[in-house]
C-alpha positions in Angstrom: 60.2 44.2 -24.3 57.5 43.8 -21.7 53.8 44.5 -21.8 51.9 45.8 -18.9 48.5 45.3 -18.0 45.8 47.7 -17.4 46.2 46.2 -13.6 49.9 46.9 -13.4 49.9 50.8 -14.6 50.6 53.1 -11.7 47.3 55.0 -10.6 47.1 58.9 -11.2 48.1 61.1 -9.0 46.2 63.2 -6.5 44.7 65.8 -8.4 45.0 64.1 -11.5 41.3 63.4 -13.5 41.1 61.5 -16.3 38.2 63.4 -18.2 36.8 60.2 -20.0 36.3 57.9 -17.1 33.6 59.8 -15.0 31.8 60.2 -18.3 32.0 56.6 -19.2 31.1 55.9 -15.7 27.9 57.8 -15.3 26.9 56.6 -19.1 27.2 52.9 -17.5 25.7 53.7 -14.3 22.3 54.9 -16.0 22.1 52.2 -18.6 22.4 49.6 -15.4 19.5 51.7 -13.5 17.4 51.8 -16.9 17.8 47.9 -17.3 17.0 47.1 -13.6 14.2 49.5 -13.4 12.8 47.9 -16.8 13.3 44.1 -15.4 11.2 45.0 -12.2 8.2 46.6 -14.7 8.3 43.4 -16.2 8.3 41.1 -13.2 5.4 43.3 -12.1 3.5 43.1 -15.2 4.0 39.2 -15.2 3.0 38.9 -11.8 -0.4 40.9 -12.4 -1.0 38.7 -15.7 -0.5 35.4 -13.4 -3.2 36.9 -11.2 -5.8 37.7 -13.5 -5.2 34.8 -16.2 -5.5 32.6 -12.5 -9.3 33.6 -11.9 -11.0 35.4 -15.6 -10.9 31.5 -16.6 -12.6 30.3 -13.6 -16.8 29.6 -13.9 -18.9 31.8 -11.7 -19.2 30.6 -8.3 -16.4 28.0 -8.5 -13.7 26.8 -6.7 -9.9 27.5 -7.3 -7.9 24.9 -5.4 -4.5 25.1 -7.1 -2.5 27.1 -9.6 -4.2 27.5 -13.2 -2.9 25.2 -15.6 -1.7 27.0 -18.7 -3.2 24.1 -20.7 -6.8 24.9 -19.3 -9.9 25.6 -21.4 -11.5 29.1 -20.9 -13.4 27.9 -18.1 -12.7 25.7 -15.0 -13.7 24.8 -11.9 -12.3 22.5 -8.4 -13.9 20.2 -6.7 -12.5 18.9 -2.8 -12.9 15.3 -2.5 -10.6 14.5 0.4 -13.4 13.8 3.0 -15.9 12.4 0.3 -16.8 8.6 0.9 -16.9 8.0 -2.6 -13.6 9.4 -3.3 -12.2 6.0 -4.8 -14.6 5.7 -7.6 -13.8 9.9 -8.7 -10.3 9.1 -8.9 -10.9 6.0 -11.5 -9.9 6.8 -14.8 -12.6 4.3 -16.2 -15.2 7.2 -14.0 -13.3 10.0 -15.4 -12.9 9.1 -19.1 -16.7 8.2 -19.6 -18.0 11.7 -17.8 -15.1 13.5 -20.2 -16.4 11.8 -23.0 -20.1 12.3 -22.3 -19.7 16.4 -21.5 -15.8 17.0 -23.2 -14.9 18.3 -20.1 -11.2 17.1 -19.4 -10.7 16.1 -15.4 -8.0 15.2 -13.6 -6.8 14.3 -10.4 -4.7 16.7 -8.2 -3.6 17.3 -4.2 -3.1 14.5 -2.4 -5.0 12.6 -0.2 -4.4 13.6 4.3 -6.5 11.3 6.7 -6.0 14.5 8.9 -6.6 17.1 6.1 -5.1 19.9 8.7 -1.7 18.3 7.4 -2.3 19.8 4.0 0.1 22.4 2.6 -0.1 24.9 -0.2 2.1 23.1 -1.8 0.4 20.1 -1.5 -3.0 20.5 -1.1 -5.9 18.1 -0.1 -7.2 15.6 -3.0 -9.5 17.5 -5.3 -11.0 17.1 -8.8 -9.7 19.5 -11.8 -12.8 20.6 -14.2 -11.4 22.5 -17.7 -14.3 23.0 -20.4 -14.6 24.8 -23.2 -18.2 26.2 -21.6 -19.9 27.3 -18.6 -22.6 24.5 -19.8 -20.1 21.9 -20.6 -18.8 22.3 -16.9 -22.1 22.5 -15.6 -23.2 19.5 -16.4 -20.1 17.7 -15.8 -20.1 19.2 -12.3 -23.5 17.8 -11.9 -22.3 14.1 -13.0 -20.0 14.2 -10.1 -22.2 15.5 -7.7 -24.3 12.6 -8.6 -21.6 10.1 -8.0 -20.5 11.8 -4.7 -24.1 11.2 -3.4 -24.4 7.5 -4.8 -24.7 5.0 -2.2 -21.7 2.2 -2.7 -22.4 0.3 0.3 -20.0 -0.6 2.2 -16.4 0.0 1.0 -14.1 -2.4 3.3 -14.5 -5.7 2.6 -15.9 -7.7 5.3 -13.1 -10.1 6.6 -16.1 -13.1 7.0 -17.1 -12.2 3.3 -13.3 -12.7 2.4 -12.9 -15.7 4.3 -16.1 -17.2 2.6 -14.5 -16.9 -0.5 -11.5 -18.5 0.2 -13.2 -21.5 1.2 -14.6 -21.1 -2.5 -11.0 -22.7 -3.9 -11.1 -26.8 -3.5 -9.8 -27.7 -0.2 -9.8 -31.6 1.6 -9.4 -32.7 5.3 -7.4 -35.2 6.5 -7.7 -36.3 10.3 -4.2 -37.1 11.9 -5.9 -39.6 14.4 -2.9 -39.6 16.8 -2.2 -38.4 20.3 0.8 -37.0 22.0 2.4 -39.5 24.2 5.7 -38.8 26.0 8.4 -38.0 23.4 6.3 -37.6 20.6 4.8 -34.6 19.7 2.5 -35.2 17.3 2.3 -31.9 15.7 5.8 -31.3 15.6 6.4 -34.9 13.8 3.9 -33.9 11.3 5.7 -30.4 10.6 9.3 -31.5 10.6 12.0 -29.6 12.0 11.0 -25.9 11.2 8.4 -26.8 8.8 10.3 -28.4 6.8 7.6 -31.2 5.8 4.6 -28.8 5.5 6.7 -26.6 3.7 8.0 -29.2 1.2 4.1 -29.9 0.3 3.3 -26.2 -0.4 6.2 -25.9 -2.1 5.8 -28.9 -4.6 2.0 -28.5 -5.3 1.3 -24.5 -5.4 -1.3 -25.1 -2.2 -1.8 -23.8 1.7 -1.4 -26.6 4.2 -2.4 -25.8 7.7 -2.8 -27.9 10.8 -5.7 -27.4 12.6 -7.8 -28.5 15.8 -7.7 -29.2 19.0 -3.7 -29.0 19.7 -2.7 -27.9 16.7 -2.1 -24.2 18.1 -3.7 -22.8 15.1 -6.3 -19.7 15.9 -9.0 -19.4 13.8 -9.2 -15.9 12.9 -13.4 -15.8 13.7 -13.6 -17.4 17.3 -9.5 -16.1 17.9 -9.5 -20.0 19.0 -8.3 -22.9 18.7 -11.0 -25.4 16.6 -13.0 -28.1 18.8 -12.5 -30.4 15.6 -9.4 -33.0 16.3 -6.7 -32.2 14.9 -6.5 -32.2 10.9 -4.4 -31.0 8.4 -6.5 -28.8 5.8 -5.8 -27.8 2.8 -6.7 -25.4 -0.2 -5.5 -24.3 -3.5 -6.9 -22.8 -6.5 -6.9 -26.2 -8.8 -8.3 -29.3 -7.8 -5.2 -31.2 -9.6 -2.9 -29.1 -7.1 -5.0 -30.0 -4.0 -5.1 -33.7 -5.2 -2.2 -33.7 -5.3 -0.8 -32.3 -1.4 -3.4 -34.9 -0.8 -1.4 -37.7 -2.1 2.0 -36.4 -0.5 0.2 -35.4 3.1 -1.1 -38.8 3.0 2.6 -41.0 2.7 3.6 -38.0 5.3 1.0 -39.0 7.5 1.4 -42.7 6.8 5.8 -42.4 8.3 4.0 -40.1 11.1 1.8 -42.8 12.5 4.8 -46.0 11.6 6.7 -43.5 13.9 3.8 -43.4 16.4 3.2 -46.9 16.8 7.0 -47.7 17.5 7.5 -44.8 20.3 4.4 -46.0 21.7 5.5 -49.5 21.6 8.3 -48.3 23.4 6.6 -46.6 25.9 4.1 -49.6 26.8 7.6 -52.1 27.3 8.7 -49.1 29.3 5.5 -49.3 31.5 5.5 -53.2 31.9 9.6 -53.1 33.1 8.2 -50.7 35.4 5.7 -52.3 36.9 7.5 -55.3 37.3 9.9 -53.7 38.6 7.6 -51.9 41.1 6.3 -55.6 41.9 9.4 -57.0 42.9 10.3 -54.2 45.0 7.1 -55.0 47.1 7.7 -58.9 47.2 11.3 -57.9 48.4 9.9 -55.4 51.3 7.3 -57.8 52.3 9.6 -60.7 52.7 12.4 -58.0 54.6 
């Protein structure tokens, strides 16, 4: 015996009314219209709260960068610090802490920072400071603190790159003169670095330093004359313990000490070289004076 569904009886025929379905209909229909019409009151309502809770908590005169925190205190206030030079000691949690502990106003950080503040969105807008205080005095004052701060002179706030090279020189560094020349097939530097750096490297490596080669063909710029040093050429170094320096010391010194041995044999090479040729240029002048 089968069962049909609703879906599978035949519909009624023309003429035919079912007298329960138009009334079931129209009570559906205006329940629907009464729930919609109630939803859109309410999204109203909410939207005219959102408005008015946004600016009755704002202080007189102040500034309302973003959207009202629901956390907020009764009163707050917004203050742009994109373009203000002093910018990086607002943001400082050390700066903010002791000003919230000195007024108990709570501030925080909000936007985010545009070099070109023509970039900012609504979303996202320029770098500001968030002010929420339980009193129009309590805000006052901290409003005053940071107006102080935003005036305070910090001097210069990019550190000089001669003031940061003087203080590197600060860590123990030594000097050791290579006292060699170039002669043909030995190149001095590139004896003293190893193929790819591999001797300089080694150094650094084992004794936590910097070791440089510097001077007059060493191809090293110093960074305040964009030059080359006049000094001959040396290999420098620096670290931040003098046991670490002493130490490249010890090893740069046996490098330097194969370096030269090498030196000395190439260029005794070179000077047998230089007699077999002059000899050899002698003879050939003997020989064309006698033909």
């Amino acid at each position: 015996m089968s069962s049909k569904r609703k879906w599978d009886q035949a519909a009624p025929e023309s003429g035919q009314v079912d007298s329960e379905v138009p009334a079931k209909a129209t009570k559906t229909e205006e329940g629907k219209s009464a729930s919609e019409a109630a939803a859109a009151a309410a999204a109203i309502a909410a939207k005219i709260a959102a408005q008015f809770s946004a600016t009755s908590g704002a202080a007189p005169g102040s500034i309302q960068i973003g959207q009202r925190d629901p956390h907020d205190a009764e009163f707050t206030h917004d203050i742009d610090i994109n373009d203000i030079r002093n910018r990086y000691l607002l943001t400082k949690s050390s700066t903010q802490s002791e000003i919230q502990d000195e007024t108990g106003v709570s501030i925080s950080t909000k936007g985010v920072w545009y070099p070109d503040r023509s970039k900012a969105t609504e979303k996202d807008p320029p770098l500001y400071l968030h002010l929420s205080g339980s009193s129009k005095d309590q805000l006052q004052i901290a409003i005053d603190k940071i107006n102080d701060l935003i005036s305070l002179d910090l001097g210069p706030l990019v550190e000089d790159k001669k003031d940061r090279l003087r203080e590197k020189r600060k860590w123990p560094e030594e000097k050791l003169p290579v006292g060699l020349e170039t002669i043909r097939n030995f190149n001095v530097r590139a004896k003293v670095v190893g193929p790819g750096g591999m001797f300089v490297k080694y150094i650094q490596q084992e004794t936590g330093t910097r070791v440089q080669i510097k001077g007059i063909g060493s191809g090293f710029v110093e960074q305040e004359t964009g030059k080359e040093s006049d000094e001959p050429m040396h290999i420098h170094i620096t670290g931040p313990d003098e046991g670490q320096v002493a130490r490249a010391k010890v090893l740069t010194e046996d490098l330097l000490e194969v370096v030269r041995s090498e030196h000395a044999k190439s260029q005794a090479v070179l000077v047998q070289q230089q007699m077999e040729l002059h000899q050899a240029q002698m003879q050939y002048a003997q020989y064309s004076a006698m033909a």
